[in-house]
C-alpha positions in Angstrom: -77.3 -89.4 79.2 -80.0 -91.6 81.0 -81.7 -88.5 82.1 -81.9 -87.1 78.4 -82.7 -90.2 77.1 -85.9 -90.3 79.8 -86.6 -87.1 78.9 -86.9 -87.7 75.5 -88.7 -90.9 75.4 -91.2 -89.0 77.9 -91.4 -86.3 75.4 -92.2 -88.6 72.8 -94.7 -90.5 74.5 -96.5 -87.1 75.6 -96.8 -85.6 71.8 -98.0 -89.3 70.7 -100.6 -89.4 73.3 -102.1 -85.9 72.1 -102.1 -86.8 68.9 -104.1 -89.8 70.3 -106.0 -87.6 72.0 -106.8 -85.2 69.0 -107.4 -87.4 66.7 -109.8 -89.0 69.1 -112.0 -85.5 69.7 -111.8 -85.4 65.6 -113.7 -88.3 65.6 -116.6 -87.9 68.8 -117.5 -84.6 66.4 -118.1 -86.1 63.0 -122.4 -85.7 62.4 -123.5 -89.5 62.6 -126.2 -88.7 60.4 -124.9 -89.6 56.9 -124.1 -86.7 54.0 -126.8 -85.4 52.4 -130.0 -88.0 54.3 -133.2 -85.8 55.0 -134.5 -86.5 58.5 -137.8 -84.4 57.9 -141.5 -86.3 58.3 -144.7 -85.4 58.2 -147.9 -86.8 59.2 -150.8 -88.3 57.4 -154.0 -90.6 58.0 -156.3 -91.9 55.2 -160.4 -92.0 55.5 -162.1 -94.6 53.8 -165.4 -93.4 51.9 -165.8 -95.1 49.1 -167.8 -97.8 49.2 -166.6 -99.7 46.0 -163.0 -98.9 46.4 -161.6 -102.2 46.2 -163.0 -105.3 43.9 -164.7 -106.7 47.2 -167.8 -104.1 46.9 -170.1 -106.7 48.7 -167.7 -106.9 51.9 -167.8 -103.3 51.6 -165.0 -101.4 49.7 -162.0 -103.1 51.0 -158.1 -101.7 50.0 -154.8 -102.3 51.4 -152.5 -99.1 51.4 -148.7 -98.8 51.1 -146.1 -96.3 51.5 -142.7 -96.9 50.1 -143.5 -100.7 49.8 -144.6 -101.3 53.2 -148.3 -102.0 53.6 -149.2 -99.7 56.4 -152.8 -100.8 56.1 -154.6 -103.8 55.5 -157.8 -104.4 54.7 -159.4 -100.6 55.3 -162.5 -100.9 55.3 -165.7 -98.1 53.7 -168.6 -100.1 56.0 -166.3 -100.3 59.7 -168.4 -99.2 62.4 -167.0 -99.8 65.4 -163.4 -99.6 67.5 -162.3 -96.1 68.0 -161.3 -95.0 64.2 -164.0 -96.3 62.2 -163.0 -96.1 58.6 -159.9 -93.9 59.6 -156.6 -94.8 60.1 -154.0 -93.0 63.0 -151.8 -90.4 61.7 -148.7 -92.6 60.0 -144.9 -90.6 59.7 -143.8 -91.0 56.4 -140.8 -89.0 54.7 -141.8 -85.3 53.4 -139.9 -85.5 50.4 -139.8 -88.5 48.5 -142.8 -90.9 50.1 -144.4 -93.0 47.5 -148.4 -94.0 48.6 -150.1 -96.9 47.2 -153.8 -97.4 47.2 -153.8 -101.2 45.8 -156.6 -104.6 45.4 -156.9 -105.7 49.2 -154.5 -108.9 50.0 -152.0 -107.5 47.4 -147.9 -108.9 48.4 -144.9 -106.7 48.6 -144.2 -108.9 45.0 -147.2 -108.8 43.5 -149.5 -105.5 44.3 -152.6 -105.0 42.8 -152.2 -101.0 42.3 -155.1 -99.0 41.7 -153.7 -95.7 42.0 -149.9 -94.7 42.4 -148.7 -91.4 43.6 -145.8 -89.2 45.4 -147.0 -86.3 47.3 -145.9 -82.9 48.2 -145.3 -82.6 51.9 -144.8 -79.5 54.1 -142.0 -80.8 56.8 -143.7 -81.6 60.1 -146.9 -81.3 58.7 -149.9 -83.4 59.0 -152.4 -84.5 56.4 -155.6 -86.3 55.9 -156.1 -88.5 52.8 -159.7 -89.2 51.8 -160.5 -91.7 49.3 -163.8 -90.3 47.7 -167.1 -90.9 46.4 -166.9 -93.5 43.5 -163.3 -95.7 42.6 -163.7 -94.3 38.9 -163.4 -91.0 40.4 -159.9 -91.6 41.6 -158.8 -94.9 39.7 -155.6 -94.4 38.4 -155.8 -90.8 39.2 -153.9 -89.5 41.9 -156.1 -86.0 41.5 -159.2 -87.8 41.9 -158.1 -88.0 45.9 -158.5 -85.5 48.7 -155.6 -84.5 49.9 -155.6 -81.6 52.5 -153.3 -80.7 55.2 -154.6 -80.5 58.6 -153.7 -77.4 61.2 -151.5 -77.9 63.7 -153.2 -74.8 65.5 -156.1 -75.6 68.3 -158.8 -73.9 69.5 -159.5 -72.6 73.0 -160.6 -74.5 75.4 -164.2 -72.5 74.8 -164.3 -73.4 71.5 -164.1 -76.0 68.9 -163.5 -76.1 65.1 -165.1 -78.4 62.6 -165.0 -78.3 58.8 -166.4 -80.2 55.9 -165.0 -82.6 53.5 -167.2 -83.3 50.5 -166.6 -87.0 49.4 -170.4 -88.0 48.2 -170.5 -88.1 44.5 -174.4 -89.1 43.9 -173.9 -91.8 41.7 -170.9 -90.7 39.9 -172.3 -88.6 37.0 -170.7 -85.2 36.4 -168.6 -85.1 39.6 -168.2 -81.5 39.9 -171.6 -80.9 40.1 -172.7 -83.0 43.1 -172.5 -79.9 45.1 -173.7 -80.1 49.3 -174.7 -77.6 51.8 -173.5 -77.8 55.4 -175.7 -76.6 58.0 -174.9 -76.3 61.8 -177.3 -75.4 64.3 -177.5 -76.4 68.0 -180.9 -76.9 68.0 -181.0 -80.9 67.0 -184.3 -80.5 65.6 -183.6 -77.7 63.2 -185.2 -77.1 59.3 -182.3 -76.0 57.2 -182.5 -73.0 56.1 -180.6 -70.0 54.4 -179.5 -69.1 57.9 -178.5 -72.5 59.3 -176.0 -73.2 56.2 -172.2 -73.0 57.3 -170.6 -74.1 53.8 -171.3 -74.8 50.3 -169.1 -77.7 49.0 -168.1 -79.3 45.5 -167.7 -83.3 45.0 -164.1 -83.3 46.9 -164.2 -79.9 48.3 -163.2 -78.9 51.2 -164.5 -75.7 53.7 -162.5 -73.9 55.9 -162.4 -74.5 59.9 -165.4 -72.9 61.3 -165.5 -71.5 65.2 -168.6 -72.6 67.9 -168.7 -72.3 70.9 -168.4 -75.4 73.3 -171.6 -77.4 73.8 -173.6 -79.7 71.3 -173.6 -79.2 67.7 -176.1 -81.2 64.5 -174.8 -80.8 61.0 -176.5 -81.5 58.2 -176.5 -81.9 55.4 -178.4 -81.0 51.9 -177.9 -81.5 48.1 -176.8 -77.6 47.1 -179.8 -75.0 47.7 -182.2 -77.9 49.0 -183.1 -77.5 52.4 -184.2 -81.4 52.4 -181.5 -83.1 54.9 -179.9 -85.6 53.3 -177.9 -86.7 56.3 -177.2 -85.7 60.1 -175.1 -85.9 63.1 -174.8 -84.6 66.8 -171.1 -83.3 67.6 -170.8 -83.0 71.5 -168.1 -80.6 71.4 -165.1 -80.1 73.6 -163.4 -77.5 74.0 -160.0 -76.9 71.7 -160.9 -79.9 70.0 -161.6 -80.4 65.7 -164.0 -81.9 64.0 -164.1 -82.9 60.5 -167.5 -84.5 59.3 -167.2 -86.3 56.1 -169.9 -87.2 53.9 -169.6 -90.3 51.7 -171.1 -93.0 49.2 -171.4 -92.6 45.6 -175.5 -93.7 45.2 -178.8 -92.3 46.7 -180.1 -95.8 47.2 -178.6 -99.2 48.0 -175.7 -100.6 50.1 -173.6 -97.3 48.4 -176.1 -94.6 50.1 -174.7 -91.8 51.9 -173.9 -91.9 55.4 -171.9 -88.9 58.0 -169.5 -89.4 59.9 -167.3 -87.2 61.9 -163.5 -87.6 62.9 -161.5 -85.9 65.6 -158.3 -84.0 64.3 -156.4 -83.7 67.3 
């Protein structure tokens, strides 16, 4: 009797302590990630080229940016010329699906924001994205279109080439956007008339050209109102190899603290 009684008990404690056990493994394999939560991001960074984007015009086109109520950026400046990013920001991971951006009044609070323009963009998972806020702040003011939005390539040169490609976000003094129209020439001789040969791109008032191959070495753009080989602006690239450039041309007036200036941002 003692020996059934100890085998039983044994028995017992054995089929408890699986079911211990099992229950235990049931547990370790449950997905910790809740039911239904998206876990894809993407990428974007916002450029600065309008020089009256916030009320502050004389300190130079000041705006604070938000995404999904967090202010990501304060005080982004149109004039900044020095540090490493100029009037750009470093790429920022946001949610691909469901981010909401706000461009808003610079020293705006999480309970009071100043918003001047309000939007949710579509986002390709993984992807990354330059913003560019453009020309003149009517162009865009409440109007989420009125932005450049592109997304960038996550593709790189070889290392004998480089890539650079234009964004178009002068609008000469905000009169019928859609016609302030600029040619893009690229030579490698930094003294160069443009010409009909030299031009690379035509561009619309928040256009954008495809990326364009040259070989390693130094490149000048510049850059002309739409069949006028007069150079409105111009910059030296010194190019390295499987690196991308994007130059940007900005301001909203020919004259004045709004005049057009160049500049030229590394995409990877």
């Amino acid at each position: 009797m003692l020996r059934l009684k100890y085998f039983v008990s044994f028995s017992l404690m054995f089929i408890f302590a699986v079911m211990i056990s099992f229950q235990g493994c049931q547990e370790s394999s449950i997905d910790p990630e809740p039911v239904g939560q998206d876990t894809s991001y993407s990428y974007i960074r916002f450029i600065n080229s309008s020089y009256n984007a916030g009320s502050f015009t004389d300190a130079g086109g000041y705006v604070d940016v938000w995404i999904n109520g967090e202010k990501v950026l304060t005080s982004f400046d149109y004039t900044a010329e020095s540090g490493p990013l100029y009037n750009t920001s470093q790429y920022i991971k946001l949610r691909s699906d469901s981010s909401i951006i706000v461009i808003s009044e610079m020293n705006s609070t999480a309970s009071s924001i100043d918003t001047i323009v309000k939007f949710t963009p579509t986002l390709d998972s993984a992807g990354k994205y330059t913003l560019v806020i453009p020309g003149n702040k009517t162009d865009w003011q409440n109007l989420p279109s009125g932005l450049i939005l592109k997304e960038d390539t996550t593709v790189v040169p070889t290392t004998s080439n480089i890539w650079i490609r234009g964004i178009q976000a002068y609008n000469s003094n905000g009169v019928i956007p859609n016609d302030t129209r600029v040619d893009i020439h690229i030579d490698s001789d930094p003294n160069f008339t443009p010409n009909s040969s030299t031009k690379a791109a035509t561009l619309q008032f928040r256009g954008v050209s495809n990326y364009m191959q040259y070989p390693v070495g130094n490149w000048t753009v510049k850059i002309t109102k739409a069949n006028d080989f007069t150079t409105l602006l111009s910059l030296t690239i010194n190019g390295v190899g499987g690196k991308i450039y994007s130059v940007v041309p900005s301001g909203f007036s020919d004259v004045g603290p709004g005049a057009p200036r160049i500049d030229s941002y590394l995409d990877n």
